[in-house]
Structures are given as structure tokens and as C-alpha cells.
N, CA, C and O of each residue as an XYZ file, in Angstrom:
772
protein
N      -5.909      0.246     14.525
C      -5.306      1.556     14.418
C      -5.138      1.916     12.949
O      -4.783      1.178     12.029
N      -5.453      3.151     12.923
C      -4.964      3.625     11.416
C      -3.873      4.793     10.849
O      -3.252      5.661     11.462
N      -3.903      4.508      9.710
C      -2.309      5.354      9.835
C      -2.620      7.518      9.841
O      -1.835      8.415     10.148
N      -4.167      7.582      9.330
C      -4.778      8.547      9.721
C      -4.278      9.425     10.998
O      -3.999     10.601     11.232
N      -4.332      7.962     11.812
C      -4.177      8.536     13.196
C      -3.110      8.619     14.329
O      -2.927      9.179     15.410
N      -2.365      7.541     13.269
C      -0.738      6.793     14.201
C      -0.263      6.779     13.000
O      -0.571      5.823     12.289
N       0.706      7.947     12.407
C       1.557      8.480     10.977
C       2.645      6.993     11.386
O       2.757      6.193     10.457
N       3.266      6.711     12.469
C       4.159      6.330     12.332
C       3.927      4.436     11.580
O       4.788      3.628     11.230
N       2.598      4.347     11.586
C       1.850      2.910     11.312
C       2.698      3.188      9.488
O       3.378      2.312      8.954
N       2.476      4.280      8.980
C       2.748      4.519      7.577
C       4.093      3.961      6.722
O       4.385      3.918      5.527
N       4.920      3.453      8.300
C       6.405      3.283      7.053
C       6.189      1.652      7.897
O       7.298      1.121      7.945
N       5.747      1.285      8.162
C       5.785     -0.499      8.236
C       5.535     -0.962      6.819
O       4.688     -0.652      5.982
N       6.389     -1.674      6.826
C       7.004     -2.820      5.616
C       6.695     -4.205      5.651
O       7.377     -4.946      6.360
N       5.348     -4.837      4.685
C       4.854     -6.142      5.597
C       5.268     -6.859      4.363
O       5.564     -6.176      3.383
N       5.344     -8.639      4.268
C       5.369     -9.443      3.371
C       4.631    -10.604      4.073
O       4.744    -10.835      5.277
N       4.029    -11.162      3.401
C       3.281    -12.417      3.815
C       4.377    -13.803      3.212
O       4.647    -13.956      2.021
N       4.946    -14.803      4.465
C       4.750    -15.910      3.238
C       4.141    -16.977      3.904
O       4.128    -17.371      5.070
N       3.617    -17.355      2.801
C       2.232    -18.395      2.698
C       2.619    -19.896      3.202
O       1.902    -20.568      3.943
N       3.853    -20.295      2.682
C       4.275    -20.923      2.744
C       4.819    -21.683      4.411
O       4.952    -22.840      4.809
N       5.016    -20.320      5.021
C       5.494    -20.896      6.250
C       4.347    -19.629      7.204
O       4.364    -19.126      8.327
N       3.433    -19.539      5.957
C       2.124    -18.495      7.445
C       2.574    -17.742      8.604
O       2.048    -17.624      9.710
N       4.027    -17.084      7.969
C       4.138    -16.126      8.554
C       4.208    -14.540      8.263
O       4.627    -14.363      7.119
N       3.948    -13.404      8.895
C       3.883    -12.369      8.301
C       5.145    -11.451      8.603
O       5.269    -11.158      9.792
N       6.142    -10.925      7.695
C       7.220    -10.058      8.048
C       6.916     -8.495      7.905
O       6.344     -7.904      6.989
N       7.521     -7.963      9.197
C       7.334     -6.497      9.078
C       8.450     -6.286      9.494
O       9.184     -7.024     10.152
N       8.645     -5.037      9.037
C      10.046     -3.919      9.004
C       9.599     -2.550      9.544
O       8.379     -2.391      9.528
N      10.157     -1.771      9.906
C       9.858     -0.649     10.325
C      11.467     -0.016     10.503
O      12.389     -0.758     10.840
N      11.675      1.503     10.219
C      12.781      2.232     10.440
C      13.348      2.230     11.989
O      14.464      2.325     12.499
N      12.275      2.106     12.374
C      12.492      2.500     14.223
C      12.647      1.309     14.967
O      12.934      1.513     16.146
N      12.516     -0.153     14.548
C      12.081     -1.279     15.212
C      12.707     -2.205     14.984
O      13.055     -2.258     13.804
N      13.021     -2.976     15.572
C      13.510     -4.390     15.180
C      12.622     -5.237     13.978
O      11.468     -5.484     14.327
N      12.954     -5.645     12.805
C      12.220     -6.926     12.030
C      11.233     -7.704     13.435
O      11.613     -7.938     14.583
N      10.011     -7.935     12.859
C       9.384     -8.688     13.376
C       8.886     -9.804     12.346
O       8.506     -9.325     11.278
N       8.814    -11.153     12.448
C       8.087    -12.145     12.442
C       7.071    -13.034     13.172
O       7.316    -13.277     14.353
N       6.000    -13.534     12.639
C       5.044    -13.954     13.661
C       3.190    -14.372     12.733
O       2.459    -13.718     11.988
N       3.146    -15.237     13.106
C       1.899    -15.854     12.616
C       0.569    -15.201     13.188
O       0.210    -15.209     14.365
N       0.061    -14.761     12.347
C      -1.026    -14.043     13.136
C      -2.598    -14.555     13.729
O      -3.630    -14.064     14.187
N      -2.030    -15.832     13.391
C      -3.160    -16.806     14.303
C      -2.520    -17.450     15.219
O      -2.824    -18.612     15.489
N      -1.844    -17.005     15.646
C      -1.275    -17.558     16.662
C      -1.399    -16.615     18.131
O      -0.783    -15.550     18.083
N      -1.950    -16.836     19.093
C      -2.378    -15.792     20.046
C      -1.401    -15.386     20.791
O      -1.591    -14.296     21.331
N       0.258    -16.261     21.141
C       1.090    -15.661     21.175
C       1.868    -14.821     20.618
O       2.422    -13.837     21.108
N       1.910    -15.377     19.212
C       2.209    -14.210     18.420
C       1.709    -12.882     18.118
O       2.425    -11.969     17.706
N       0.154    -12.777     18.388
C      -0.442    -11.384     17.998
C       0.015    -10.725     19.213
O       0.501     -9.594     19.212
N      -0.167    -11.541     20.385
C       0.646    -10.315     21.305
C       1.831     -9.648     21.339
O       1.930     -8.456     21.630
N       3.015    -10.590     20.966
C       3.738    -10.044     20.152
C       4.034     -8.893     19.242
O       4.925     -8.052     19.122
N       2.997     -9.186     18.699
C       2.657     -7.898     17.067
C       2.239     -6.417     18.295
O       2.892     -5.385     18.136
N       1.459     -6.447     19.118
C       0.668     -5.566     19.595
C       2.029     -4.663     20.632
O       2.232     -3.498     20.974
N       2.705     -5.975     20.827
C       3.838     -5.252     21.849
C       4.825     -4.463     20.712
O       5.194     -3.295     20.829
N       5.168     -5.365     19.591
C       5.636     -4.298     18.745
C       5.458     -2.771     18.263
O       6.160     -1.759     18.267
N       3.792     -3.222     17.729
C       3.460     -1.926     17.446
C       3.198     -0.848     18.349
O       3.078      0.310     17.947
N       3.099     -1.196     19.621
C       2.922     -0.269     20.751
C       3.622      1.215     20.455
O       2.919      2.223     20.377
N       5.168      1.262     20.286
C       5.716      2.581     20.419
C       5.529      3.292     19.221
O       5.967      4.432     19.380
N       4.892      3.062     17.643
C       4.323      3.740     16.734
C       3.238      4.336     16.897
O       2.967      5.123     15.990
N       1.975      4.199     18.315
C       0.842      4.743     18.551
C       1.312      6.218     19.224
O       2.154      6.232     20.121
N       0.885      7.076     18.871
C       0.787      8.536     19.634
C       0.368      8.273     20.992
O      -0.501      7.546     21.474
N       1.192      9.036     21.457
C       0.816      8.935     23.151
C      -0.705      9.165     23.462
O      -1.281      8.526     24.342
N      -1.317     10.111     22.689
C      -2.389     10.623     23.033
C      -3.540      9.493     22.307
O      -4.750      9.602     22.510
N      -3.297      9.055     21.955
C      -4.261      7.463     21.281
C      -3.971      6.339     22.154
O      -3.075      6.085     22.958
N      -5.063      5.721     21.719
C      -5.184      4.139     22.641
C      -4.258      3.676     22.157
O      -3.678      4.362     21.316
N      -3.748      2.373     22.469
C      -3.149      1.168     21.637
C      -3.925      0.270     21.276
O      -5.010     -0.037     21.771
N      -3.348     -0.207     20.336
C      -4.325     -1.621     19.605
C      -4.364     -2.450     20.714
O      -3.271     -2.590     21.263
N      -5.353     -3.077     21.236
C      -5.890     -3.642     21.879
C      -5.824     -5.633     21.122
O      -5.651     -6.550     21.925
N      -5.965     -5.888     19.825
C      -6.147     -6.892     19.686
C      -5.838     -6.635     18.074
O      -6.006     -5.632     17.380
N      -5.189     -8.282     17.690
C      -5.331     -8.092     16.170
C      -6.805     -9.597     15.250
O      -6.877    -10.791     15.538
N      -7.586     -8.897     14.317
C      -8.250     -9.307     13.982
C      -8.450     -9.597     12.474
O      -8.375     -8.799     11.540
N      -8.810    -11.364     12.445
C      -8.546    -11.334     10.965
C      -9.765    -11.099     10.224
O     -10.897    -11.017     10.703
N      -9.377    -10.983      8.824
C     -10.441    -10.026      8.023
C     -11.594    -11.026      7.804
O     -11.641    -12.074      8.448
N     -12.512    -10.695      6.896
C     -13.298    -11.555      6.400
C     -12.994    -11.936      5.213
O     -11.985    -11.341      4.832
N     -13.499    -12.823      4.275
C     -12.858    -12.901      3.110
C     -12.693    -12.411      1.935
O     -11.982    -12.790      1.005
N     -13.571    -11.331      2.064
C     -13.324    -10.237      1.339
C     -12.030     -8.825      1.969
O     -11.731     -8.540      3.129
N     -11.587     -8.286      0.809
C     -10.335     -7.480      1.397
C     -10.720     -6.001      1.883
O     -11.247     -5.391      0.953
N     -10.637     -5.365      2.856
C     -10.680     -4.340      3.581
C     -10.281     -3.173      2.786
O      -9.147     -2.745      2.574
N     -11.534     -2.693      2.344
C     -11.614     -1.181      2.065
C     -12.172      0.105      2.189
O     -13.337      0.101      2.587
N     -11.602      1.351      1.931
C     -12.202      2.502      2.418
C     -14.192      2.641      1.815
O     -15.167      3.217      2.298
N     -14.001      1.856      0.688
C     -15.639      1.565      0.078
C     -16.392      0.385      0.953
O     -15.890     -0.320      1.828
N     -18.075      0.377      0.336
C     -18.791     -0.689      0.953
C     -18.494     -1.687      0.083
O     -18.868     -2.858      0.141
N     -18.187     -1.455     -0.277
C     -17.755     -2.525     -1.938
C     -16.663     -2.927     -2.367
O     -15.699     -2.170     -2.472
N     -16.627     -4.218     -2.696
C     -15.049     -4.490     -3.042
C     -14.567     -3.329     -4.098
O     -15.090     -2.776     -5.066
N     -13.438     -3.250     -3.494
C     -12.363     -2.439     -4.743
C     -11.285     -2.519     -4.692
O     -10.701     -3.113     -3.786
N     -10.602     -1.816     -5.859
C      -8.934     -1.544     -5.961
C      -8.876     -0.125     -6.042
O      -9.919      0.496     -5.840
N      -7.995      0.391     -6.263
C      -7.618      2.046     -6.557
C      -6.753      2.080     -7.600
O      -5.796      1.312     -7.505
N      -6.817      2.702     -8.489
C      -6.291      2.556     -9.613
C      -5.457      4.261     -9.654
O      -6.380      5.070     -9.554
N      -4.292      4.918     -9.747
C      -3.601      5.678     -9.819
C      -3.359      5.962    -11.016
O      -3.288      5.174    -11.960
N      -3.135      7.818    -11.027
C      -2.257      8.078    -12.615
C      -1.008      8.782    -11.915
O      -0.924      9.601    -11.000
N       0.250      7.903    -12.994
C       1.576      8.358    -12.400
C       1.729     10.325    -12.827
O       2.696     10.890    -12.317
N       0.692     11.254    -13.787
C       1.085     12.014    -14.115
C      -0.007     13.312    -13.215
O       0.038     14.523    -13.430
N      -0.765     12.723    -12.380
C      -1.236     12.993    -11.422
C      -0.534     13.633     -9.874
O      -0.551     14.621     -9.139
N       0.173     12.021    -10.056
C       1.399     12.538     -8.439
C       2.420     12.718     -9.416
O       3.270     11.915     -9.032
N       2.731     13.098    -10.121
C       4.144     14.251    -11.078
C       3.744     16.076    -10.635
O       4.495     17.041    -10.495
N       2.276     15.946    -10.519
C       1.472     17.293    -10.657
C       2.225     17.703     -9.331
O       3.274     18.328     -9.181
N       0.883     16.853     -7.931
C       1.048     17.017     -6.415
C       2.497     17.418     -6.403
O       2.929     18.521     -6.066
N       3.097     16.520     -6.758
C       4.856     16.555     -7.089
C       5.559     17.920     -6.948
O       6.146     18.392     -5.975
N       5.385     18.330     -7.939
C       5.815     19.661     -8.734
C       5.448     20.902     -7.725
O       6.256     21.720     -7.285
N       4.231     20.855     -7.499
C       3.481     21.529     -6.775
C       3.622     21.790     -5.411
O       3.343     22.917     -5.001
N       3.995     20.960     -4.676
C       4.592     20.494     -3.281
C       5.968     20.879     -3.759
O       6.705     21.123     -2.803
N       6.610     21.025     -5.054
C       8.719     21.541     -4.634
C       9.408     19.949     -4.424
O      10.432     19.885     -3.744
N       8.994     19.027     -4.851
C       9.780     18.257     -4.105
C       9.337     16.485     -4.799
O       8.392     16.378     -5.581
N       9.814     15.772     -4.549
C       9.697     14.236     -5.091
C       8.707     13.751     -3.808
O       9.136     13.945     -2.671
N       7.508     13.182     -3.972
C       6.989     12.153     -3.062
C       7.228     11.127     -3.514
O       7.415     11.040     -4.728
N       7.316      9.755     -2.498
C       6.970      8.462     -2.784
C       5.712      8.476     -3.313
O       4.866      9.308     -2.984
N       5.466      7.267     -4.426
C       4.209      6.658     -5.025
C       4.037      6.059     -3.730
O       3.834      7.093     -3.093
N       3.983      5.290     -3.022
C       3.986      4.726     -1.850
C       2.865      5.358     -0.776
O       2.193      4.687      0.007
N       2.828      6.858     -0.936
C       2.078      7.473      0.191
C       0.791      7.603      0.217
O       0.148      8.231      1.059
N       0.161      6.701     -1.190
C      -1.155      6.798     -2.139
C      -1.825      5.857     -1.208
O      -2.709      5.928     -0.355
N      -0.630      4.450     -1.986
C      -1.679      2.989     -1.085
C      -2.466      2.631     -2.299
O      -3.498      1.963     -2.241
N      -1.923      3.120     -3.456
C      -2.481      2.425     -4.794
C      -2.416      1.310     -5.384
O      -1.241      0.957     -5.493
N      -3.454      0.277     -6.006
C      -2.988     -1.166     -6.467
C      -2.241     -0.768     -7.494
O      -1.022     -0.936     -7.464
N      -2.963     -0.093     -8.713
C      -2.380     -0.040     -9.744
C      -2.093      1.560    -10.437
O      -2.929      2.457    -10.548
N      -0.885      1.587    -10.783
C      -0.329      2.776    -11.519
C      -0.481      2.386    -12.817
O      -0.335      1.328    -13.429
N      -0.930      3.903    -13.184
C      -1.170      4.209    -15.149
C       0.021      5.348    -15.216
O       0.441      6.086    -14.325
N       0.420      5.219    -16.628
C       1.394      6.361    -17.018
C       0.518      6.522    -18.109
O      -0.429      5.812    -18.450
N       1.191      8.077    -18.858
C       0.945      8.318    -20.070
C      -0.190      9.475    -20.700
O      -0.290     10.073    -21.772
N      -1.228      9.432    -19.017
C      -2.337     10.479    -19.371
C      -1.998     11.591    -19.151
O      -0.827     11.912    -18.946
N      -2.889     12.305    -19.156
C      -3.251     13.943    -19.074
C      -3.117     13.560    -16.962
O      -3.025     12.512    -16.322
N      -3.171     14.908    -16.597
C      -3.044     14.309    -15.112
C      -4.373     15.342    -14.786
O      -4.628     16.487    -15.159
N      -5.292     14.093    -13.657
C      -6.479     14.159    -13.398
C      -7.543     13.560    -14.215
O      -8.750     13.606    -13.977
N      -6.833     12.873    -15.411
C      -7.584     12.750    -16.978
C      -8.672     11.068    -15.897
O      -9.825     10.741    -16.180
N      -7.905     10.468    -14.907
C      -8.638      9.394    -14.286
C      -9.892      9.450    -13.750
O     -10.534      8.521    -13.261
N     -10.368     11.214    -13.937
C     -11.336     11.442    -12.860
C     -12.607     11.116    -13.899
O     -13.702     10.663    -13.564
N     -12.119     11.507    -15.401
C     -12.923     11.362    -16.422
C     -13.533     10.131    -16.773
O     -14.487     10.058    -17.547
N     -12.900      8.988    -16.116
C     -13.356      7.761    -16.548
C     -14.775      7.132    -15.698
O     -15.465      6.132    -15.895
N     -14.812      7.869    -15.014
C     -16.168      7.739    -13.940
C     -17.129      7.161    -14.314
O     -17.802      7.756    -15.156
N     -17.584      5.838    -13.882
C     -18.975      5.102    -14.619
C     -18.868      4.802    -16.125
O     -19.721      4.796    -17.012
N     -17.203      4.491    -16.131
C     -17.065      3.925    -17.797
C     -16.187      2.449    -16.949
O     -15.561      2.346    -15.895
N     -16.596      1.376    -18.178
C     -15.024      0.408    -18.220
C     -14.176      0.925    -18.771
O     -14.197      1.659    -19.759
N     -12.975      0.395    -17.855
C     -11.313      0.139    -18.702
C     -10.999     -1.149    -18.332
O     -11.461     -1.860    -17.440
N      -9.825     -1.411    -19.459
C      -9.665     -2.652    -19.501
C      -8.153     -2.921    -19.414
O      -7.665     -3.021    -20.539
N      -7.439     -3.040    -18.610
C      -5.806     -3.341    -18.681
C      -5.446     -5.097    -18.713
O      -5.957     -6.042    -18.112
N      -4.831     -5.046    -19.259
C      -4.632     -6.404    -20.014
C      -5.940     -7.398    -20.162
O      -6.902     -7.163    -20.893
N      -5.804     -8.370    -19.455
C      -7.352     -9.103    -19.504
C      -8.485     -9.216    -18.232
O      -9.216    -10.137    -17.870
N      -8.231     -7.572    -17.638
C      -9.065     -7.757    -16.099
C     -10.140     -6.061    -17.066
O      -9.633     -5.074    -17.599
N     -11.399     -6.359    -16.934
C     -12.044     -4.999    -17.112
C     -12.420     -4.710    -15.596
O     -12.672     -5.496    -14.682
N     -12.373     -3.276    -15.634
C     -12.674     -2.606    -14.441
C     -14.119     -1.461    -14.991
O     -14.324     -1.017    -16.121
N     -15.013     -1.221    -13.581
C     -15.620     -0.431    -13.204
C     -15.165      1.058    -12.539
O     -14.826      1.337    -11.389
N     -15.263      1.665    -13.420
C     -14.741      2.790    -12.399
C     -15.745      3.724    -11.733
O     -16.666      4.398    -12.194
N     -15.330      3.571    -10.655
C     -16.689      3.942     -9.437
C     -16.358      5.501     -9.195
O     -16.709      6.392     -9.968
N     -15.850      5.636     -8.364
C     -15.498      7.407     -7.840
C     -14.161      7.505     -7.672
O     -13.341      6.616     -7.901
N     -13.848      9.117     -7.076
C     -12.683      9.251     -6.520
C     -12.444      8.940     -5.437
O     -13.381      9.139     -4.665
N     -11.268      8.375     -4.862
C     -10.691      8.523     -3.715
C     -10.508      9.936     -2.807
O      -9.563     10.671     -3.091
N     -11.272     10.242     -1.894
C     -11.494     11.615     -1.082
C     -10.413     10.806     -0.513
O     -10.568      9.600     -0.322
N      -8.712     11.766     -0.077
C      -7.612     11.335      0.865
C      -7.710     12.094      1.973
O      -8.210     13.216      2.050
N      -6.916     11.058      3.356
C      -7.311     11.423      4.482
C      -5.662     12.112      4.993
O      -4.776     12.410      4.192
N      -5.590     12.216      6.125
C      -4.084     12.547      6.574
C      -3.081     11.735      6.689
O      -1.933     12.060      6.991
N      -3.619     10.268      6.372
C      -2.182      9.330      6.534
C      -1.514      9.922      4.971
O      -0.286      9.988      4.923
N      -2.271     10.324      3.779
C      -1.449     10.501      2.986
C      -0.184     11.502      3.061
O       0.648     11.657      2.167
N      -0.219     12.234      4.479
C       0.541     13.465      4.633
C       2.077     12.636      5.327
O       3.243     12.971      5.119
N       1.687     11.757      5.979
C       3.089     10.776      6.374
C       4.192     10.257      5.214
O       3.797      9.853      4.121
N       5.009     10.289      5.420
C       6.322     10.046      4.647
C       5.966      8.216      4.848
O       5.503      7.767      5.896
N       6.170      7.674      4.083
C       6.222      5.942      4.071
C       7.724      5.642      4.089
O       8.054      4.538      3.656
N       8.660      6.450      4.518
C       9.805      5.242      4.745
C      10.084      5.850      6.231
O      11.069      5.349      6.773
N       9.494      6.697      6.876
C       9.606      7.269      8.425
C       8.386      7.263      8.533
O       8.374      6.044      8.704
N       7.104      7.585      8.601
C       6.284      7.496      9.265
C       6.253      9.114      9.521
O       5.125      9.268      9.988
N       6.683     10.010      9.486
C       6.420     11.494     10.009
C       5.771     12.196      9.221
O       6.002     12.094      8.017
N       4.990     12.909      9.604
C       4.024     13.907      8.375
C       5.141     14.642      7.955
O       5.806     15.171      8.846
N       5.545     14.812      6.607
C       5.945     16.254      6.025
C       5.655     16.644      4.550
O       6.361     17.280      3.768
N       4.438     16.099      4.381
C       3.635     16.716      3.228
C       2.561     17.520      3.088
O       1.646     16.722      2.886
N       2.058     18.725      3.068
C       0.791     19.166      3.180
C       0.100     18.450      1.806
O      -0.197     19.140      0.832
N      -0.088     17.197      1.837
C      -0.821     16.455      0.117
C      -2.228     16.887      0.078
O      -2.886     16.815     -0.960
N      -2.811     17.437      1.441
C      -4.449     18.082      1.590
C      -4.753     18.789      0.976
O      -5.569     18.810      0.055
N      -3.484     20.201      1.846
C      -3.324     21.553      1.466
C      -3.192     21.355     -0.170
O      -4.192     21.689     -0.806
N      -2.237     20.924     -0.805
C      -2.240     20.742     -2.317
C      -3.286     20.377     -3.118
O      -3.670     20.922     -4.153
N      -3.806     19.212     -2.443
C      -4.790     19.008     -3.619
C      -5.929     20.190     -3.181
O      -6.611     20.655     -4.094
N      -6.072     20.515     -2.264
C      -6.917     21.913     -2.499
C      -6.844     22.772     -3.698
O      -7.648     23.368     -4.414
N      -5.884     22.643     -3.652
C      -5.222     23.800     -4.992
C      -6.201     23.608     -5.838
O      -6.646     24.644     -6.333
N      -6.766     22.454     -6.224
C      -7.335     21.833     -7.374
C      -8.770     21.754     -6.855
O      -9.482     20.838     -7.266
N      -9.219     22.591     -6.035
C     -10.170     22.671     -5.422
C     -11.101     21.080     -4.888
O     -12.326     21.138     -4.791
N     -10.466     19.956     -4.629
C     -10.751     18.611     -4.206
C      -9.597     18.392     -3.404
O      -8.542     19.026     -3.377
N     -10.004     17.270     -2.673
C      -9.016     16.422     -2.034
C      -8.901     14.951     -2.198
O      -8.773     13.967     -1.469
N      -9.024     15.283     -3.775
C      -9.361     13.189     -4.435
C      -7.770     13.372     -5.318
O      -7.182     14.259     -5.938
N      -7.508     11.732     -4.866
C      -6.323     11.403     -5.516
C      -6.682      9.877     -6.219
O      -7.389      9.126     -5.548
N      -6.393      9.595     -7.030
C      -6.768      8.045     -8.008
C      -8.247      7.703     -7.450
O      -8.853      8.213     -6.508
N      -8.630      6.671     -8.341
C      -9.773      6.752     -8.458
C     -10.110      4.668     -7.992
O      -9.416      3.714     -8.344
N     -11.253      4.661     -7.230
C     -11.930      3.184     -7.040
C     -12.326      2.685     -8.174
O     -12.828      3.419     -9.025
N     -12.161      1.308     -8.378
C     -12.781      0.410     -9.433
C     -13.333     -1.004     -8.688
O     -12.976     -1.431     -7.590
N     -14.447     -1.681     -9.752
C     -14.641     -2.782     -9.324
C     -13.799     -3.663    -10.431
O     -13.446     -3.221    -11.524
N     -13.578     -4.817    -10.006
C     -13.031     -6.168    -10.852
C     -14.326     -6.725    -11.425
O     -15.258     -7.176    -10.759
N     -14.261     -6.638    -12.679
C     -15.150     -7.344    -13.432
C     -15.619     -8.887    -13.703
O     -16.607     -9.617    -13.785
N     -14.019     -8.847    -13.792
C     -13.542    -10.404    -14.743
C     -12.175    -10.807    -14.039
O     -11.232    -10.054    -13.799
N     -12.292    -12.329    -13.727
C     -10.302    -12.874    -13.366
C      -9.823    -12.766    -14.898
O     -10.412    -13.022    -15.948
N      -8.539    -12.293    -14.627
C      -7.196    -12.359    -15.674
C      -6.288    -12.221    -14.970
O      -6.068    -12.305    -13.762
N      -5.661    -11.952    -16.006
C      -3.783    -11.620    -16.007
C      -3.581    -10.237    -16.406
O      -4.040     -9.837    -17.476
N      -2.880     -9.420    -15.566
C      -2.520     -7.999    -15.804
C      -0.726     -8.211    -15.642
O      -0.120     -8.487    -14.607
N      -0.220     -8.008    -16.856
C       1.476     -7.451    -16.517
C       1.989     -6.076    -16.495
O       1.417     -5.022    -16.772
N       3.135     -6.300    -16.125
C       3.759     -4.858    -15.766
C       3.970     -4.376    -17.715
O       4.390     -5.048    -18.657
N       3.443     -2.920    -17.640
C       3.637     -2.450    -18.959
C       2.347     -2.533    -19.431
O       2.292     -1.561    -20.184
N       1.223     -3.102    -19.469
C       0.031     -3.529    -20.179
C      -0.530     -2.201    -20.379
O      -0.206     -1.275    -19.636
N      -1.219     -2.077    -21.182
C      -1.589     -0.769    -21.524
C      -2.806     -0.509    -21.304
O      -3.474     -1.152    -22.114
N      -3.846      0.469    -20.220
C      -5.246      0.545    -19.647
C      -6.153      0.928    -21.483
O      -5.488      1.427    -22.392
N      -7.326      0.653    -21.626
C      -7.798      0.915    -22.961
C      -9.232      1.516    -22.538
O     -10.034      0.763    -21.986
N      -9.508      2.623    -22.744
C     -10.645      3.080    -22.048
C     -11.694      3.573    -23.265
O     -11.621      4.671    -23.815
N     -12.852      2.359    -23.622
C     -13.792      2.797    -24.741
C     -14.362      4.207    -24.791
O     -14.305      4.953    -23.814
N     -14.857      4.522    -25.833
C     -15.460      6.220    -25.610
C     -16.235      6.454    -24.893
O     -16.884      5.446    -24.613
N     -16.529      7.259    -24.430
C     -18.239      7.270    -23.949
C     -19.390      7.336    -24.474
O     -20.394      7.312    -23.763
């Protein structure tokens, strides 16, 4: 299921720990759940949970399935999404109102640019601390971005807005170049073109 299609999938709150291979979710509407997701009692579990977040008019998840070892994205290609915080200041402003950063689904936030200035970096490297990135395209956003992430209910037109701007792209895909270390604060360095 996706949150495209079941808004209320949008305000689940997950943590993994590794340690005891279990996965925690939260939700506004639900009891805390815990539960190992290789465990076939447990996924039923998960499925009975998530049941009352599916729209009546949609299936229910039927089964939960683990990934491959690469991480699940809207590209054919591995990626991250890389965000500018002066971007959703814009949507922000524009919409009347404060959104969560949250409603993106972004790895990494930039401060400091021009807003939209991310779209410019297209088929250049940047480099934030010691990871260089590829920057591939924009992110075209779908309707889960219109769900609130701490309820799950649409009350953003974020579509309608970025129309304004005649697109419906918000932050932009990258590939990982190189392993490093990225900290909080590091500053993105983007060569000329």
C-alpha cells in the first residue's frame, strides 16, 4: 500500500532496532505496535494493524514483503533525495501556513540557497561533507505529499501550489558516489559548471 493512496499510511512513525530485530510503529489513531517482520506471526499482526488506515474503497495489504538489498525507490536507480529548506519556506508562504519538512520524505535537507536554486544542480556533483553526490532529476510529487504526517489527512493542496511554479517537482534525486561521513551542519559545495 502506498501513502498516495491510503493518506492515513502518512503519519506512521517507524524505528527499527537491530538489536532485538524488531520494528516499532506509532500511529495517532492506533495502539504502538511491535513485531519482527520475519516472523509470519508477526506480519499478520502488522497487516491486522494496518487494516483500519486503508480507505474503504482500496484493498488491504494482503502480505508484508521484504525488500531486496538494495533500498526502495521512486527511481530505477539507487537514490536519495536531497531537499532545500528555502524551497518548502516558499510552498510554505504560499500555502498561508507552516508545513512539516516531514511531508517531503527527504534524506537530506540544505539551508542557505536561493529556493528552487536545487533544480540548477542537475547533472553536476555536490559534495556534503565526505559523500559526493550525482544529481540526477527532480522529484515529480504525488498526493501522499498532500497528507499531513502527524494525522494522516490531506489538508494541503502541495500540487495545486507547486503549479504555481508551473511544475510539480519538489527536491531533487542523487546518486552516492563515494562511502563517508556526512554531519549535521556540513556544508553542500557545488563546483561550477
Amino acid at each position: 500500500s502506498r501513502g498516495a493512496k491510503a493518506p492515513l499510511l502518512m503519519a506512521i512513525n517507524s524505528r527499527w532496532d537491530a538489536h532485538m530485530q524488531q520494528m516499532h510503529l506509532r500511529h495517532p489513531d492506533l495502539p504502538d505496535l511491535q513485531f519482527n517482520p520475519d516472523d509470519a506471526g508477526d506480519q499478520k499482526r502488522f497487516l491486522e494493524w494496518s487494516a483500519p488506515l486503508m480507505p474503504e474503497n482500496r484493498a488491504k495489504s494482503a502480505r508484508l514483503i521484504r525488500a531486496a538489498e538494495c533500498g526502495l525507490t521512486d527511481t530505477d536507480y539507487p537514490s536519495i533525495s536531497i531537499g532545500n529548506l528555502s524551497s518548502h519556506r516558499a510552498v510554505s508562504q504560499k500555502l498561508g501556513r507552516d508545513l512539516s519538512v516531514l511531508r517531503w520524505r527527504t534524506n537530506i535537507w540544505l539551508d542557505g540557497l536561493a529556493p528552487w536554486e536545487e533544480f540548477d544542480w542537475i547533472g553536476r556533483i555536490i559534495e556534503i561533507g565526505e559523500v559526493q553526490f550525482e544529481i540526477c532529476e527532480r522529484v515529480q510529487r504525488c498526493l501522499a505529499t498532500t497528507a499531513n504526517p502527524e494525522t494522516g489527512l490531506r489538508d494541503a493542496d502541495t500540487l495545486g501550489i507547486l503549479q504555481t511554479w508551473d511544475h510539480q517537482d519538489f527536491c531533487v534525486y542523487a546518486r552516492v558516489l563515494n562511502a563517508g561521513t556526512i554531519h549535521l551542519n556540513d556544508s553542500a559545495k557545488a563546483p561550477n559548471p
